[in-house]
C-alpha positions as CSV (number, residue, x, y, z in Angstrom):
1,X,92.3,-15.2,-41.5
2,X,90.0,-17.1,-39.2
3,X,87.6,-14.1,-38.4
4,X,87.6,-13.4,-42.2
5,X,86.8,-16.7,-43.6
6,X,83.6,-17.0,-40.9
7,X,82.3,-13.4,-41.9
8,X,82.6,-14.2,-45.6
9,X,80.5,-17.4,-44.4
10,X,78.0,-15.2,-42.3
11,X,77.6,-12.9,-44.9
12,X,76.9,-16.0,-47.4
13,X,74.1,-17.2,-45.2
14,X,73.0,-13.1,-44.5
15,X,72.4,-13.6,-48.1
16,X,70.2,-16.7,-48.1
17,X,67.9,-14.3,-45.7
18,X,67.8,-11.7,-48.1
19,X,67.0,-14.0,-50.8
20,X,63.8,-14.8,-49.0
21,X,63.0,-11.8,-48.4
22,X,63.6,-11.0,-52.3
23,X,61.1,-14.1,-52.9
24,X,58.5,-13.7,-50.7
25,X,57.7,-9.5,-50.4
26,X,56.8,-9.1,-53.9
27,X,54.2,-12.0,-53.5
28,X,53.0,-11.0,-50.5
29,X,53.7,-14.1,-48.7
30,X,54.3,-14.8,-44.8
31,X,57.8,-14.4,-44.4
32,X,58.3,-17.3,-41.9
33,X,58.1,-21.0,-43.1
34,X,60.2,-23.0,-45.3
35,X,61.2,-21.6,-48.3
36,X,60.0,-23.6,-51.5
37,X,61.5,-23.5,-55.1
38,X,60.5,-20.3,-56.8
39,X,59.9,-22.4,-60.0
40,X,58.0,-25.4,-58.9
41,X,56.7,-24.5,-55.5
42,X,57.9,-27.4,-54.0
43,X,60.0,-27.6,-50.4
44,X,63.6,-27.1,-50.4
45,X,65.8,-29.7,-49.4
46,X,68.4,-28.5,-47.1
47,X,71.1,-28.8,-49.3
48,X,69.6,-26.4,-51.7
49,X,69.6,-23.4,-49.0
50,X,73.5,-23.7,-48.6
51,X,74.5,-20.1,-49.9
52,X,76.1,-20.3,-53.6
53,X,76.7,-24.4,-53.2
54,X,73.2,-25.0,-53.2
55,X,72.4,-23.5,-56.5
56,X,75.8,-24.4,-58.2
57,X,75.0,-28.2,-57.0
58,X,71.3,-28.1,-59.0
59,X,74.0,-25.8,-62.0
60,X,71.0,-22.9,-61.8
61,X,68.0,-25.3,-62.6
62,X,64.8,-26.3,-60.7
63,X,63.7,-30.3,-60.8
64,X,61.9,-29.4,-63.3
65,X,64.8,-28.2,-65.6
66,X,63.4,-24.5,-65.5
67,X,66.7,-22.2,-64.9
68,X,66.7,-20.3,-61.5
69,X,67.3,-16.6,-61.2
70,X,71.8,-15.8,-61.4
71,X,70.4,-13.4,-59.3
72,X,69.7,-15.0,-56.0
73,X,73.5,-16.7,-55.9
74,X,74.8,-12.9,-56.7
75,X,72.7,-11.5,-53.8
76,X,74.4,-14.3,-51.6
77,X,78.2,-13.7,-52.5
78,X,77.9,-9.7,-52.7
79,X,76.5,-10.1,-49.3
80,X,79.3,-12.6,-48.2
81,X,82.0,-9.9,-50.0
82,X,80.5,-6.4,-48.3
83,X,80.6,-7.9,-45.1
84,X,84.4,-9.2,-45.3
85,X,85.3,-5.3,-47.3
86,X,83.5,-3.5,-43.9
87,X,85.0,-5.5,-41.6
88,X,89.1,-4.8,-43.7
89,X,87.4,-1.0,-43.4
90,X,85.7,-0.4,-39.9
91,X,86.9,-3.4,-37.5
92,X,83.8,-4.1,-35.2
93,X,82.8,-1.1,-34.6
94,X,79.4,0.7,-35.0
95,X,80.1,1.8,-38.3
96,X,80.3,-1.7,-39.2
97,X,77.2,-3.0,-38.0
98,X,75.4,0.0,-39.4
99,X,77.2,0.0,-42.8
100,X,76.0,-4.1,-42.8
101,X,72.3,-2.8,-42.4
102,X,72.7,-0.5,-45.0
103,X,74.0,-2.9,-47.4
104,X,71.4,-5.4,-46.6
105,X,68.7,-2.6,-47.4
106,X,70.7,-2.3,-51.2
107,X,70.7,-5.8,-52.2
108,X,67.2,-6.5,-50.8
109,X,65.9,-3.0,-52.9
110,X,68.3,-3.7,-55.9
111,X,67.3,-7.5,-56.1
112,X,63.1,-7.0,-56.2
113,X,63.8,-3.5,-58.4
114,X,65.7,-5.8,-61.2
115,X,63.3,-8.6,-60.9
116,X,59.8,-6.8,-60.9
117,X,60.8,-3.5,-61.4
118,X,59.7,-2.0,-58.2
119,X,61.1,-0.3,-55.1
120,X,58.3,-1.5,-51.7
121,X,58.1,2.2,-51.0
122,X,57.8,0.6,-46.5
123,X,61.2,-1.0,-47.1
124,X,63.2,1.6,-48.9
125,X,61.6,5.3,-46.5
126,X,61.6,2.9,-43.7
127,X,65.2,2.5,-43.9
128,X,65.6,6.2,-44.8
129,X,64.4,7.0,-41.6
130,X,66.5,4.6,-39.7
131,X,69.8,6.5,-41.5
132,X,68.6,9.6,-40.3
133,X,68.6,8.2,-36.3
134,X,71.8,6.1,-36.5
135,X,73.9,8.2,-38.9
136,X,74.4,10.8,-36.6
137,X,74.8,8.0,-34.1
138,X,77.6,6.4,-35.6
139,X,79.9,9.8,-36.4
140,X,77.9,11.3,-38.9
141,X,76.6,15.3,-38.3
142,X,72.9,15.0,-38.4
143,X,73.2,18.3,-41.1
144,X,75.0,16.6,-43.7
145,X,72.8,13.5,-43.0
146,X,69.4,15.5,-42.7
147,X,70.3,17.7,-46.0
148,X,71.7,14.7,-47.8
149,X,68.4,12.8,-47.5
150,X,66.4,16.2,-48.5
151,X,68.7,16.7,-51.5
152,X,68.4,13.4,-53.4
153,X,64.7,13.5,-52.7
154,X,64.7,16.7,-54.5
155,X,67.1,16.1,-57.3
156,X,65.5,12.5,-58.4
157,X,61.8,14.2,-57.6
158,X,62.8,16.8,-60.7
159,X,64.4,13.1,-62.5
160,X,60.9,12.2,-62.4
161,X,58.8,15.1,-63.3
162,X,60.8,15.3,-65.9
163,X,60.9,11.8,-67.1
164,X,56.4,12.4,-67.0
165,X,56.9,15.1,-69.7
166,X,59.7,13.8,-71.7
167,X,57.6,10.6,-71.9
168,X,54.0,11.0,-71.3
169,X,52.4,8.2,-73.8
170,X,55.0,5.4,-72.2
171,X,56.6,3.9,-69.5
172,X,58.5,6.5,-67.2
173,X,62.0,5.8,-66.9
174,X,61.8,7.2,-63.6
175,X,59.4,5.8,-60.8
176,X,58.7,7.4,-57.6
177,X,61.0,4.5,-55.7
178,X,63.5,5.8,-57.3
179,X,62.5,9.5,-55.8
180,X,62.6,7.4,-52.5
181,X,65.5,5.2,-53.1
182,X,67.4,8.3,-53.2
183,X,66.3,9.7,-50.0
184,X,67.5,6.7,-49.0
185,X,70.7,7.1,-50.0
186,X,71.1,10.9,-49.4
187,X,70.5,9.5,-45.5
188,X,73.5,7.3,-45.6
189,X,75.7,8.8,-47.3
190,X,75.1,13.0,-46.4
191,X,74.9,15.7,-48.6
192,X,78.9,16.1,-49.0
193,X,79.2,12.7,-50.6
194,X,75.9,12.4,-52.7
195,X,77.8,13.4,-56.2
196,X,80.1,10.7,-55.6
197,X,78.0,8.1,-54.4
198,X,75.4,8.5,-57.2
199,X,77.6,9.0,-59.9
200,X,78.9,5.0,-60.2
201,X,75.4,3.9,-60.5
202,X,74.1,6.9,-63.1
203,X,77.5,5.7,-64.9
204,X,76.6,2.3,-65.0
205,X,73.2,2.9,-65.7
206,X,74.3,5.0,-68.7
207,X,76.5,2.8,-70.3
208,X,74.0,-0.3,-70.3
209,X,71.2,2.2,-71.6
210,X,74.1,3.6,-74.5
211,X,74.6,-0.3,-75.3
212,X,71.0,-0.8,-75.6
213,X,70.6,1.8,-78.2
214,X,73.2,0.4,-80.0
215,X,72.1,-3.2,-80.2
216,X,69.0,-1.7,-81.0
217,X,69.8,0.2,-84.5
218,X,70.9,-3.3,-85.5
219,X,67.0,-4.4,-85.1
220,X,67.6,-6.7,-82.7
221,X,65.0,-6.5,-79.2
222,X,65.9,-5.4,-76.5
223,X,64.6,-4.3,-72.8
224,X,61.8,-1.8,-73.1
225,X,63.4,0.1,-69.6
226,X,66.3,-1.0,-67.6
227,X,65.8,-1.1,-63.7
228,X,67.6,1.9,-63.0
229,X,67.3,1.6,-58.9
230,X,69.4,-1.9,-59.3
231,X,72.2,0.5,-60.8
232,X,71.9,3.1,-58.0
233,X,72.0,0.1,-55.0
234,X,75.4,-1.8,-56.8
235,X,76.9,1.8,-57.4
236,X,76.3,2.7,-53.6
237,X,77.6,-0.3,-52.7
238,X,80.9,-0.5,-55.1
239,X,81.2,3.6,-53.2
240,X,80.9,2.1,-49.8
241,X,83.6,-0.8,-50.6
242,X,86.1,1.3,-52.1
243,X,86.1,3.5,-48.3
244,X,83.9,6.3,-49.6
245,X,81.8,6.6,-46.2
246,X,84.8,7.5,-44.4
247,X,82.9,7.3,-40.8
């Protein structure tokens, strides 16, 4: 109970990291220094950096009344959850550590992607190439990893060619992070388990794009595109928590 309650903790503050990160790469500032409100670019006070307290105490607003983002307090308890769910799965082992970089990589790619709809293309094939050294490393054959990462490459590569002729007066559904995200994920997960591990976030991704048809017959506005890499990182993630890695 002990060692559960202080991973649920570390993954809480793990979270606060990522936030920062979340904040800072897409405005291409130094990522040391104190972190400052993303609304009125003043200092934080201590209290404010306490994972899901800090933003529940200020009940989501900046000094200056300006809500904050839902999704920085998200990004803090999914963390906090995955790294209590690998720990139930894989004990402290090296699938465990790995599987906690991985899921760091998702909510930091999943978090910018739904905010500015972008995938840092350093982050995400960085990464990609990391799975491709440990996986093998940590039980994985390097055949299933290797193909895995060629295959959604390939697959999402098509998405996207596709997506240019289907649509070539407006915005692309598909961006070329998306074509990298899923290298990405091809490298963790291996070619055996790519189906599974991309249907939960196509699913996901379909129903909220079905729902936004809908509202929008009734004449009411809604989102031009929805950040379909967000749905791919939470539907990896929901895979990897319900034991579908199975190193």
């Amino acid at each position: 109970m002990l060692t559960s309650t202080a991973l649920f903790l570390i993954g809480l503050g793990f979270g606060t990291l990522l936030n920062i990160l979340i904040v800072r790469l897409p405005r291409e500032r130094r990522l040391l220094g104190w972190p400052r409100c993303t609304r009125t670019g003043e200092a934080l006070l201590w209290w404010q950096l306490l994972p899901l307290v800090g933003w529940l105490l200020q009940r989501g607003r900046a000094r200056d009344g300006r809500s904050l983002h839902w999704i920085h307090p998200l990004v803090e308890l999914l963390s906090g959850l995955m790294l209590l769910r690998l720990y139930q799965l894989y004990e402290f082992t090296p699938a465990f550590f790995y599987l906690s970089f991985v899921c760091g990589v998702l909510l930091l790619t999943g978090a910018i992607d739904w905010i500015h709809r972008y995938i840092y293309t350093f982050v995400i094939l960085g990464a990609a190439l990391l799975a491709l050294i440990i996986g093998p490393l940590v039980g994985m054959d390097w055949r299933n990893v290797l193909l895995g990462a060629l295959l959604g490459g390939f697959i999402f590569l098509l998405f996207y060619l596709l997506a240019r002729v289907l649509f070539p007066s407006t915005a692309v559904p598909f961006g070329l992070g998306d074509v990298y995200l899923a290298i990405f994920i091809g490298a963790v997960v291996g070619m055996l388990k790519l189906g599974t591990a991309l249907f939960y976030g196509m699913a996901m991704a379909g129903v909220v794009s079905a729902g936004i048809l809908l509202v929008r017959r009734t004449g009411r506005p809604t989102p031009t595109y929805i950040a379909y890499g967000s749905y791919l990182c939470l539907g990896v993630l929901l895979f990897i928590a319900l034991g579908g890695m199975g190193v």
